[in-house]
MIPANU-796341 format. One line per 5 residues: number of its first residue (from 1); their letters; for each residue x, y, z negated of N, C-alpha, C. Coordinates in Angstrom, 3 decimals, always signed. Layout:
// MIPANU-796341
NUM	a	X:Y:Z:X:Y:Z:X:Y:Z; ...;
***
This chain:
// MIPANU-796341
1	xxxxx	+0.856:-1.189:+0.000:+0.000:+0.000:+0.000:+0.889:+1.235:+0.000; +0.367:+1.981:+0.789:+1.419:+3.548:+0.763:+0.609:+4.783:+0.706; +0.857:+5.370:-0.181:-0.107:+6.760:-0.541:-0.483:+7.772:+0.618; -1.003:+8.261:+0.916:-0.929:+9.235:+1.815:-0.105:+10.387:+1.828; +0.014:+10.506:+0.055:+0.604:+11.730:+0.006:+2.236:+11.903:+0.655;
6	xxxxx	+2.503:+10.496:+0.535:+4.090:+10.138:+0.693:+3.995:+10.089:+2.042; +3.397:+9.295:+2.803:+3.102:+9.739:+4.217:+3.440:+11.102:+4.831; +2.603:+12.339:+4.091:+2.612:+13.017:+4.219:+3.827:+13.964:+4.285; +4.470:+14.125:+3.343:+5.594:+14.315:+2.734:+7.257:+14.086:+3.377; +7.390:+12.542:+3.906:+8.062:+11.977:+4.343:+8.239:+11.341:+6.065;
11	xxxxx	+6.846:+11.292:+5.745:+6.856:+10.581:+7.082:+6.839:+9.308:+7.302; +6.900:+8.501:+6.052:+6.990:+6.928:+5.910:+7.240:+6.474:+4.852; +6.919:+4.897:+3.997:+6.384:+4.501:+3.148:+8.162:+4.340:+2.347; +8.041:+4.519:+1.392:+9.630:+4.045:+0.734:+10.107:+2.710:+1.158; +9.000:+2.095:+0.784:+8.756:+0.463:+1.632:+9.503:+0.499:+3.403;
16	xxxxx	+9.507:+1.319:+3.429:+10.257:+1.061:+4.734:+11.375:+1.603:+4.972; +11.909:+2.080:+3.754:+13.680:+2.087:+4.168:+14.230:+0.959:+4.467; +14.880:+1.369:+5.636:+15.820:-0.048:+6.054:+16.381:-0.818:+4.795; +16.034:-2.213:+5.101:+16.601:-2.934:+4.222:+16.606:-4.479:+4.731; +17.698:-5.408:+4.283:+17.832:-6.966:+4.701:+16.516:-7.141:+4.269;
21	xxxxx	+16.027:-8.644:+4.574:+15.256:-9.343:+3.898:+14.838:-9.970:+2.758; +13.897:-10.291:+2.166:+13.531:-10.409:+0.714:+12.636:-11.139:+0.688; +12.508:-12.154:+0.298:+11.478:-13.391:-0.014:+10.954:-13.033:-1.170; +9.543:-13.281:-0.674:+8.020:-12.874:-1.588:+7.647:-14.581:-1.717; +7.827:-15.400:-0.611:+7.011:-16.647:-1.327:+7.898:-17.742:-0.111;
26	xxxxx	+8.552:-18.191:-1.068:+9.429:-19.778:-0.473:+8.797:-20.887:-0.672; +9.272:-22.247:+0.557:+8.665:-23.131:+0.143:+9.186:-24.684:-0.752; +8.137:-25.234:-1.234:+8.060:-26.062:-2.299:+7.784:-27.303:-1.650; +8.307:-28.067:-2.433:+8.567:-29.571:-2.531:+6.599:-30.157:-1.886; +6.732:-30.958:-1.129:+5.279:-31.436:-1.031:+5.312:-32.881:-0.336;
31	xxxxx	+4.542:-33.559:-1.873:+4.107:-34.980:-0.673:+2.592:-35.169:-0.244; +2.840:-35.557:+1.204:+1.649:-35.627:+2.031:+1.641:-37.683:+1.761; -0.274:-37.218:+1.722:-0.245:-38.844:+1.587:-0.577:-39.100:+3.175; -0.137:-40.507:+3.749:-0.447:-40.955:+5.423:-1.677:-40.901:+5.452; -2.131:-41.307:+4.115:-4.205:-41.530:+4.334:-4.615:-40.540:+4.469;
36	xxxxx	-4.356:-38.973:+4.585:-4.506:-37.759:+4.674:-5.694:-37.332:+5.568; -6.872:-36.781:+5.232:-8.008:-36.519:+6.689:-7.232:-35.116:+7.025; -6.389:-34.201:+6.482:-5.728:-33.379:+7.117:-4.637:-33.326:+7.639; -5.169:-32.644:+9.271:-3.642:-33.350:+9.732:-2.315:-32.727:+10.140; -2.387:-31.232:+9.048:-1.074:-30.454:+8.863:-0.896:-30.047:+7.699;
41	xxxxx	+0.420:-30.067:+7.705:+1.304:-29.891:+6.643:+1.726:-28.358:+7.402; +1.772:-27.644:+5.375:+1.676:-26.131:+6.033:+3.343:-25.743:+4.622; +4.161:-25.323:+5.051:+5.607:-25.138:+4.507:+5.734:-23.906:+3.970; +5.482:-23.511:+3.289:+5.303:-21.580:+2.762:+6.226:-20.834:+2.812; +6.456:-19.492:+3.695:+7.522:-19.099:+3.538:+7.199:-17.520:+4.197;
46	xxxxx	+7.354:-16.384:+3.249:+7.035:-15.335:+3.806:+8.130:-13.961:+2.791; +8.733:-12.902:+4.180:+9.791:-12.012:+3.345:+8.903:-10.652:+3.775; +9.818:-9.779:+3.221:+9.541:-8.676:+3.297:+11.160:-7.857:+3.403; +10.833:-7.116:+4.767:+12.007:-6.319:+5.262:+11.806:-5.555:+6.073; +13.060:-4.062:+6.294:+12.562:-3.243:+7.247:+13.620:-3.133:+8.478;
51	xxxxx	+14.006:-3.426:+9.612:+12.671:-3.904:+10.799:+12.299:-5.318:+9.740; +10.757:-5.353:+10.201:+10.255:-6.746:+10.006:+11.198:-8.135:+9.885; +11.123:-8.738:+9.103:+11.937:-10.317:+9.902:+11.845:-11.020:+10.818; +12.452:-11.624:+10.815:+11.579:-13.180:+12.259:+11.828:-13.704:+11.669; +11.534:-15.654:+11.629:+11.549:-16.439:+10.987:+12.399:-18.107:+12.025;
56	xxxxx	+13.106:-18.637:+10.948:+13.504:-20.158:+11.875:+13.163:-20.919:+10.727; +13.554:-22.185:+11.290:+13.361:-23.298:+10.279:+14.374:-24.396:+9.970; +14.777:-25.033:+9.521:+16.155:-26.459:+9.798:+15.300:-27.456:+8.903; +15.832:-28.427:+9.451:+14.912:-29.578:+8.537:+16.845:-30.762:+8.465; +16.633:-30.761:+7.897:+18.036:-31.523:+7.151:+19.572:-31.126:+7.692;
61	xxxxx	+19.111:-29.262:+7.472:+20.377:-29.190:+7.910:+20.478:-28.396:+9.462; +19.583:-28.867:+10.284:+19.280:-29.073:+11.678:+18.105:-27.636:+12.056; +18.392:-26.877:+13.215:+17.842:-26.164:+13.447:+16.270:-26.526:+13.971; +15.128:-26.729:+14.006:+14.022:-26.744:+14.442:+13.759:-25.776:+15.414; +13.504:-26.419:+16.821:+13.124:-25.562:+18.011:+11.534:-25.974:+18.254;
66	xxxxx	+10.817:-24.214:+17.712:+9.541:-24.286:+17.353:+8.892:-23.885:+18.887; +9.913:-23.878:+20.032:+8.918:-23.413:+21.219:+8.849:-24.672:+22.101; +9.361:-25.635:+21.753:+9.636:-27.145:+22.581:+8.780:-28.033:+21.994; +7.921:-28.028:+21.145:+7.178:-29.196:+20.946:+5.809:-28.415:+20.154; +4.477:-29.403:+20.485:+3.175:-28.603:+19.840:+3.229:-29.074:+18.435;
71	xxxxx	+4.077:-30.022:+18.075:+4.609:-30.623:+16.660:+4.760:-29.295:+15.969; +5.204:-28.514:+15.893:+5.423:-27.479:+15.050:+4.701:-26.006:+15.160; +4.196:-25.070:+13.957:+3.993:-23.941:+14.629:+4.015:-23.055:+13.364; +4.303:-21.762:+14.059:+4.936:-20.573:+12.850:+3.346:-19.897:+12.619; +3.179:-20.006:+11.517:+1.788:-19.350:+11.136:+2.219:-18.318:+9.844;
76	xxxxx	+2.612:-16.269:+10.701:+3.318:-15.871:+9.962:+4.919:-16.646:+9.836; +5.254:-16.524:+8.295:+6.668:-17.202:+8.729:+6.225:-18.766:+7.796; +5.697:-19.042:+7.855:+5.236:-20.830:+7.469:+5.262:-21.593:+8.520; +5.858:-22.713:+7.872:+6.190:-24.078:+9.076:+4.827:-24.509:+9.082; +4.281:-24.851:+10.369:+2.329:-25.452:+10.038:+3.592:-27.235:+10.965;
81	xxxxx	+3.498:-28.459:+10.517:+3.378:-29.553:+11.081:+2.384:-30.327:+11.588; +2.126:-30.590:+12.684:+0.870:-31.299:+13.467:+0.875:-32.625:+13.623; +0.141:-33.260:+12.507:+0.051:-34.810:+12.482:+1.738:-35.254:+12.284; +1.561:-35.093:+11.223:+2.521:-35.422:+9.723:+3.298:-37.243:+10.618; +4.469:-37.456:+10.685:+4.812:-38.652:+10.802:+6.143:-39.123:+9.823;
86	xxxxx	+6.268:-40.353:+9.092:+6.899:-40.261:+8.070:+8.070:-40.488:+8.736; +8.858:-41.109:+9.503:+10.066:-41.503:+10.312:+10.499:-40.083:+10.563; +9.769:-39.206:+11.404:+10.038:-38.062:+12.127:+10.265:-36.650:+10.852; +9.404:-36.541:+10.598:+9.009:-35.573:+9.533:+9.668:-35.569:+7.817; +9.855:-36.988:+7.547:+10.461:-36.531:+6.315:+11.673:-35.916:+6.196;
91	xxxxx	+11.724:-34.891:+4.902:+13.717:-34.701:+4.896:+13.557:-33.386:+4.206; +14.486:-32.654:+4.298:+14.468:-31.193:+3.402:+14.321:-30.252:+4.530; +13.292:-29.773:+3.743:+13.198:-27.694:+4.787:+13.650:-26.600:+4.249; +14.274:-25.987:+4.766:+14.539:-24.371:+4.497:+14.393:-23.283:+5.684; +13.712:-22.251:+5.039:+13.061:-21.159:+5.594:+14.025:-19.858:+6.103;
96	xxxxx	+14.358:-19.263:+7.279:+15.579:-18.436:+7.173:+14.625:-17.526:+8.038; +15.202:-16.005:+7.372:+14.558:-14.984:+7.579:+15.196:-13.994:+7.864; +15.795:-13.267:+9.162:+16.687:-12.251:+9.863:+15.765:-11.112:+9.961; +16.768:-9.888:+10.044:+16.464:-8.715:+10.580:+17.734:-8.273:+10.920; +18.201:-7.121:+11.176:+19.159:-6.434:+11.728:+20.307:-6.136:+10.230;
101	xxxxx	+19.439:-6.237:+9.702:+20.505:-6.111:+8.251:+21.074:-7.719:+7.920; +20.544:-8.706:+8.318:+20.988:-9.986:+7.407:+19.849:-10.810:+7.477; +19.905:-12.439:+6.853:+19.131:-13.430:+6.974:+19.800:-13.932:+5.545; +18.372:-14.247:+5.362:+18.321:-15.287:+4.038:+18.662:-16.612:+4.112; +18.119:-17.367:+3.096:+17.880:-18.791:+3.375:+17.760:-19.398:+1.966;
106	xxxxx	+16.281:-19.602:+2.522:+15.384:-20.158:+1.264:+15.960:-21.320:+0.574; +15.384:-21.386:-0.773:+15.475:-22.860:-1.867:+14.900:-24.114:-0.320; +15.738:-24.835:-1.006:+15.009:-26.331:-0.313:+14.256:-26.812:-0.654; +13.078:-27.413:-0.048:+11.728:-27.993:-0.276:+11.322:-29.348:+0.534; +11.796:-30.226:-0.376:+11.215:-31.623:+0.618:+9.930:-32.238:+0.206;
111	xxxxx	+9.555:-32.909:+1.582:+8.670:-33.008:+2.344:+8.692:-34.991:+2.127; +8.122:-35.423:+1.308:+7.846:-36.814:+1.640:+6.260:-36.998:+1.528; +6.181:-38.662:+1.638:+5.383:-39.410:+1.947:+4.424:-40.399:+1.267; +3.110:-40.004:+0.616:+2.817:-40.780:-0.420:+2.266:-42.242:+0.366; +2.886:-43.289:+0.185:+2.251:-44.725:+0.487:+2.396:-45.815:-0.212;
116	xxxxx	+1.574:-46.921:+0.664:+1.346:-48.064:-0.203:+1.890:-49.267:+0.572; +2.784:-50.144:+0.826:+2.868:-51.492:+1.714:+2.324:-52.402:+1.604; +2.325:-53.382:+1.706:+1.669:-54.570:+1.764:+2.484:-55.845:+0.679; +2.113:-56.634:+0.094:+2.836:-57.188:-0.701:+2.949:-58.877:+0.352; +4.433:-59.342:-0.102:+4.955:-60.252:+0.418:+3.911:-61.816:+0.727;
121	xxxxx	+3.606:-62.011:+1.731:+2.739:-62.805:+1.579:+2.942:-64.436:+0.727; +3.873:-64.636:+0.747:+4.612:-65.791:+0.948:+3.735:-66.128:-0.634; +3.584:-67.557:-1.075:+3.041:-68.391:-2.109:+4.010:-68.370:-3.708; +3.231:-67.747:-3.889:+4.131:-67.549:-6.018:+4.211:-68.697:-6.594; +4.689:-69.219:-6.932:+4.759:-70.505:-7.476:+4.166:-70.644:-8.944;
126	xxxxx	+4.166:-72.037:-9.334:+2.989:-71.948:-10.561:+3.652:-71.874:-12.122; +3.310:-71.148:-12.717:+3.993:-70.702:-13.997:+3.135:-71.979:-15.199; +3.938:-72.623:-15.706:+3.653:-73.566:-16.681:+4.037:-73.114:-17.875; +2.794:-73.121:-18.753:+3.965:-72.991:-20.536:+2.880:-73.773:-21.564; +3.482:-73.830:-22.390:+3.026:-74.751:-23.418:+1.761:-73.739:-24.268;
131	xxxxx	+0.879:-74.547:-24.558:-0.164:-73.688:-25.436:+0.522:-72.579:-26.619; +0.097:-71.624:-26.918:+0.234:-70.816:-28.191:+1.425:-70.320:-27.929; +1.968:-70.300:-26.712:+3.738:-69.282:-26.361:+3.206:-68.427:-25.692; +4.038:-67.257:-25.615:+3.617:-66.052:-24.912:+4.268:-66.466:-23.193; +3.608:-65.319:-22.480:+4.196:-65.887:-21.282:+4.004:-63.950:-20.151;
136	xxxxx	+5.203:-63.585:-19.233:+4.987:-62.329:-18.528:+4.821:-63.262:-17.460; +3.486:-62.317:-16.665:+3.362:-62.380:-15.004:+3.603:-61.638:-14.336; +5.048:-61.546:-13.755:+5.647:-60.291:-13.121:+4.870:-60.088:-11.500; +4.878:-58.690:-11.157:+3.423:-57.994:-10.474:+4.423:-58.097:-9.259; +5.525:-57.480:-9.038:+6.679:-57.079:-8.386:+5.718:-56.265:-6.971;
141	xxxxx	+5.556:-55.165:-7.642:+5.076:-54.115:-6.765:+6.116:-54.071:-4.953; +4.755:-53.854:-4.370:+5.239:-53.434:-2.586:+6.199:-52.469:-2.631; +6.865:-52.319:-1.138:+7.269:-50.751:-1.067:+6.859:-49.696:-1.273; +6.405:-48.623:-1.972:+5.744:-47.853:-1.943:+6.870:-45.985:-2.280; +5.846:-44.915:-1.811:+6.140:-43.904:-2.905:+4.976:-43.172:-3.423;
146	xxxxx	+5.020:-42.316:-4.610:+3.574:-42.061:-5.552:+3.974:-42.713:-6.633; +2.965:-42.491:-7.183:+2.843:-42.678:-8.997:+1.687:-43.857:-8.692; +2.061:-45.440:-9.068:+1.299:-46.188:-8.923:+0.549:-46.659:-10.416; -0.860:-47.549:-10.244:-1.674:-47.705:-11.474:-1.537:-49.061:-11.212; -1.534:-50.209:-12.373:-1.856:-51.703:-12.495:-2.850:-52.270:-12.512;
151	xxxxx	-3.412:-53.429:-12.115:-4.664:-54.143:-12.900:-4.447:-55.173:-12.302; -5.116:-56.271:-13.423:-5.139:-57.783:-12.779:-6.139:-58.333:-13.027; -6.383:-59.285:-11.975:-7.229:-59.748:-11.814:-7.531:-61.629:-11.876; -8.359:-62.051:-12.592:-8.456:-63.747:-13.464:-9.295:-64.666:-12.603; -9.229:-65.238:-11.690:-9.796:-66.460:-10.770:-10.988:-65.668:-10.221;
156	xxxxx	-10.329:-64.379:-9.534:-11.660:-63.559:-8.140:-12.796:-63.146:-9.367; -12.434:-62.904:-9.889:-13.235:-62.366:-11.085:-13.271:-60.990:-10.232; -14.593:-60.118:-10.425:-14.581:-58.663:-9.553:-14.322:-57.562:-11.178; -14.635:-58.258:-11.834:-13.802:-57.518:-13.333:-12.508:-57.457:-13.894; -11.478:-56.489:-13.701:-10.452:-56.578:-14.128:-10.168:-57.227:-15.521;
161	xxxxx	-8.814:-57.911:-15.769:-8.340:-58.343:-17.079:-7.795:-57.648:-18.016; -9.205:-57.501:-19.233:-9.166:-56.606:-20.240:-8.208:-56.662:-21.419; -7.242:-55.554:-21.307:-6.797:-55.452:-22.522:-7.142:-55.587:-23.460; -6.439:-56.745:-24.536:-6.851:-56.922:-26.178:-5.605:-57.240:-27.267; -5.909:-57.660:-27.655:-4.776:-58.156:-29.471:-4.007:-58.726:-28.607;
166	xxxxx	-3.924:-59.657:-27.271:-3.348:-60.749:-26.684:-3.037:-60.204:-25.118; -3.395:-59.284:-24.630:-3.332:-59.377:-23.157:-2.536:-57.473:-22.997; -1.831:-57.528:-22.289:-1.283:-56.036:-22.219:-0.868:-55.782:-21.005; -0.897:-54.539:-19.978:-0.824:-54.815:-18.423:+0.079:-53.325:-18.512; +1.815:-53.750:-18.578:+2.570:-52.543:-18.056:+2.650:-51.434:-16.863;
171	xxxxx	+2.009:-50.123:-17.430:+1.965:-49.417:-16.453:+3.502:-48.616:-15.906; +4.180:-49.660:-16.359:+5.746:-48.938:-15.450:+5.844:-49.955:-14.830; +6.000:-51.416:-15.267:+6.404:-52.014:-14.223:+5.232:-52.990:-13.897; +4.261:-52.966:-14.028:+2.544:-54.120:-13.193:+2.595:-55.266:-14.048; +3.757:-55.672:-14.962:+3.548:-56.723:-15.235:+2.667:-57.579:-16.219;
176	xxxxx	+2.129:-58.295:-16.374:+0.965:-58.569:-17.467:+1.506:-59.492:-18.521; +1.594:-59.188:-20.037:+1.379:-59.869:-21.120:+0.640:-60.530:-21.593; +0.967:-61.610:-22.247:-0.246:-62.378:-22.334:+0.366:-63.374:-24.005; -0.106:-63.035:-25.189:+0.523:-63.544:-26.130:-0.467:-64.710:-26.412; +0.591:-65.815:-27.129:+0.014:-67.094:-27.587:-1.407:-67.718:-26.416;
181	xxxxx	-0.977:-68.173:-25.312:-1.417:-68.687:-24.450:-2.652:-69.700:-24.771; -3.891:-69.532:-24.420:-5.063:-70.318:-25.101:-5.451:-71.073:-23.586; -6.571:-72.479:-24.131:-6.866:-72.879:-22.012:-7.646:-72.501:-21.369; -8.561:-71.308:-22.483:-9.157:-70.409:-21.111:-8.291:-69.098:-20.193; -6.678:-69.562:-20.992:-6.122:-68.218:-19.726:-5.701:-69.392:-18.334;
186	xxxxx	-5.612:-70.497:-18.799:-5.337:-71.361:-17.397:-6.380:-70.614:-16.366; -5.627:-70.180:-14.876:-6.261:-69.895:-13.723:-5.195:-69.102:-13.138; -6.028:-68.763:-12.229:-4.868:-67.877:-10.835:-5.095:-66.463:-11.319; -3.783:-65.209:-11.269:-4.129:-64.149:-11.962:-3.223:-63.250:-10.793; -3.654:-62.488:-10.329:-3.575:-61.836:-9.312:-3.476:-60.531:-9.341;
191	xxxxx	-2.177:-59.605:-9.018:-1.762:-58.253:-9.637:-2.321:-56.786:-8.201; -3.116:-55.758:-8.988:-3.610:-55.500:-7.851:-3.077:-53.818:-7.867; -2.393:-53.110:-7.228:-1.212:-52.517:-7.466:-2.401:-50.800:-6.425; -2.255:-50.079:-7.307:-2.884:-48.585:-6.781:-1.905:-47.635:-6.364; -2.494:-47.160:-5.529:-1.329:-45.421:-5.328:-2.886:-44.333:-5.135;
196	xxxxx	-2.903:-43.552:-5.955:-3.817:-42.525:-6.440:-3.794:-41.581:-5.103; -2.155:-41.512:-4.777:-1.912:-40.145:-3.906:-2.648:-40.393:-2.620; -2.293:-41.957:-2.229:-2.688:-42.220:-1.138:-3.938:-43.011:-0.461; -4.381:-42.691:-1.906:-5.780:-43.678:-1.760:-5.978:-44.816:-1.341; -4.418:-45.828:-1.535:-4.613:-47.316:-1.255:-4.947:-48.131:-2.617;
201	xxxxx	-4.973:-49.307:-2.126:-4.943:-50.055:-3.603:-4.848:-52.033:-2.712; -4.026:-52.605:-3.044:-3.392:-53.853:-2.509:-3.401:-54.546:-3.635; -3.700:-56.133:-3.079:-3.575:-56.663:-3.767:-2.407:-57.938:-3.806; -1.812:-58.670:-4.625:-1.012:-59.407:-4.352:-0.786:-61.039:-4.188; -0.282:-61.788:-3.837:-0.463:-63.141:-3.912:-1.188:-63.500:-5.455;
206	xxxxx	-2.201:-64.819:-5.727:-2.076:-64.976:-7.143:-0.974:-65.605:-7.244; -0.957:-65.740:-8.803:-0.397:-66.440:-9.622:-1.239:-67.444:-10.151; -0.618:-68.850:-10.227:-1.372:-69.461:-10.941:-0.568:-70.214:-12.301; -1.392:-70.110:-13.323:-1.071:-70.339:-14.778:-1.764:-71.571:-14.888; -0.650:-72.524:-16.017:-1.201:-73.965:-16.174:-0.579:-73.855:-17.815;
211	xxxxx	-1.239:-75.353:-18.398:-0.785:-75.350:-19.678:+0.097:-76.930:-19.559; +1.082:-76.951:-20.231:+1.902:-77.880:-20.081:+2.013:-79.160:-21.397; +1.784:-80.260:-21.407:+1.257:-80.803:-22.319:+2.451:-81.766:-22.864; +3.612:-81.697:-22.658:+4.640:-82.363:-22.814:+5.689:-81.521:-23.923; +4.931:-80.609:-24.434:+5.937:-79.561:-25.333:+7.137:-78.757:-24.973;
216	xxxxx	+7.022:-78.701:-23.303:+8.163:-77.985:-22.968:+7.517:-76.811:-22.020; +7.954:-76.085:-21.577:+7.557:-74.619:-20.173:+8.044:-74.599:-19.475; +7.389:-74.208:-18.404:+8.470:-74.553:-17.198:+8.480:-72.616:-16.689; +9.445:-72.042:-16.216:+9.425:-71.279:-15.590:+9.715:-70.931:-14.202; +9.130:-69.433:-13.716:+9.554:-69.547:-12.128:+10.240:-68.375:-12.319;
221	xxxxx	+10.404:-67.703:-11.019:+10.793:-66.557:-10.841:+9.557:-65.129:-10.968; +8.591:-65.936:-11.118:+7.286:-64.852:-11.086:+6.600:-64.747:-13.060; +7.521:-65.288:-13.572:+6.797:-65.055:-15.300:+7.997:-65.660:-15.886; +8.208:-64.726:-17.222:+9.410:-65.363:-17.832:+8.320:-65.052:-19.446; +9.454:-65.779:-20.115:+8.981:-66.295:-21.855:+9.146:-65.059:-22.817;
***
């Protein structure tokens, strides 16, 4: 905003003494999930200088040529990306802003990818233990990135397996507790692995749990004692 009076007076806003460039709003770290119904990613980046600035972009380093592809477009001085691709698109951005005095160059702001993979299909083998021993059913989460949630699930039961005195389901690593083993936990128990960001949710091979009647446990690679 510039007064009139100074207008008046001067002939022009103080705001417009020559000066390099000056960042009012840089951009920030952002993950786009693939499940996304929007399909640009918008990079924030706007200065203030007198002549005006122009604006470029580098994405790891690397200059971005915003007149060669409809992939990219300067909205103001913000990176707009058109249909987000994780191979192509991920990596670090910075915002650079010239005038006749000098160019900046913004904080770095990366750009990843919230997802979910698919879990290994291949057959878990069967976890044996003796009645009244505790026993872990390791979840061994897909590839993913995001902040993922746990739950498991007890012979296609559509009700998850409720935490109690005996049953505990680690939300760092999926894996399920299960103290002093009784024969209604005998069955197949099946780890079903969420990503919030990306609005998936997978499920994994079961597991199947047996009780072993010979006084010994057998273990696999999918539950330890």
């Amino acid at each position: 905003f510039c007064p009139a009076w100074e207008l008046l007076i001067s002939g022009r806003c103080k705001e417009d003494t020559l000066h390099s460039p000056i960042f009012i709003q840089e951009p920030y770290d952002i993950t786009y999930s693939i499940g996304s119904e929007d399909p640009e990613i918008l990079l924030n980046c706007t200065a203030k200088g007198y002549p005006l600035p122009y604006y470029r972009w580098k994405q790891n380093g690397r200059d971005i040529d915003l007149t060669m592809s409809y992939h990219y477009r300067l909205v103001g001085g913000s990176l707009a990306i058109n249909n987000p691709h994780i191979k192509r698109d991920i990596g670090t951005y910075q915002c650079l802003a010239t005038n006749s005095f000098g160019t900046i160059l913004s904080r770095k702001a990366k750009l990843q990818f919230a997802y979910l993979g698919n879990f290994e299909t291949k057959t878990r083998s069967t976890v044996s233990v003796r009645e009244g021993q505790g026993v872990v059913l390791l979840c061994g989460p897909p590839p993913h990135h995001g902040d993922l949630s746990y739950a498991w699930i007890f012979n296609d039961n559509p009700l998850y397996v409720q935490e109690d005195s005996r049953r505990f389901v680690s939300q760092e690593t999926g894996n399920l507790y299960i103290a002093k083993v009784e024969l209604s936990d005998v069955g197949n128990y099946t780890c079903v692995v969420t990503n919030a960001k990306s609005e998936q949710s997978v499920r994994g091979p079961p597991t199947p749990l047996i009780l072993r009647s010979d006084g010994s446990s057998l273990m696999s690679d999918n539950a330890c004692l």
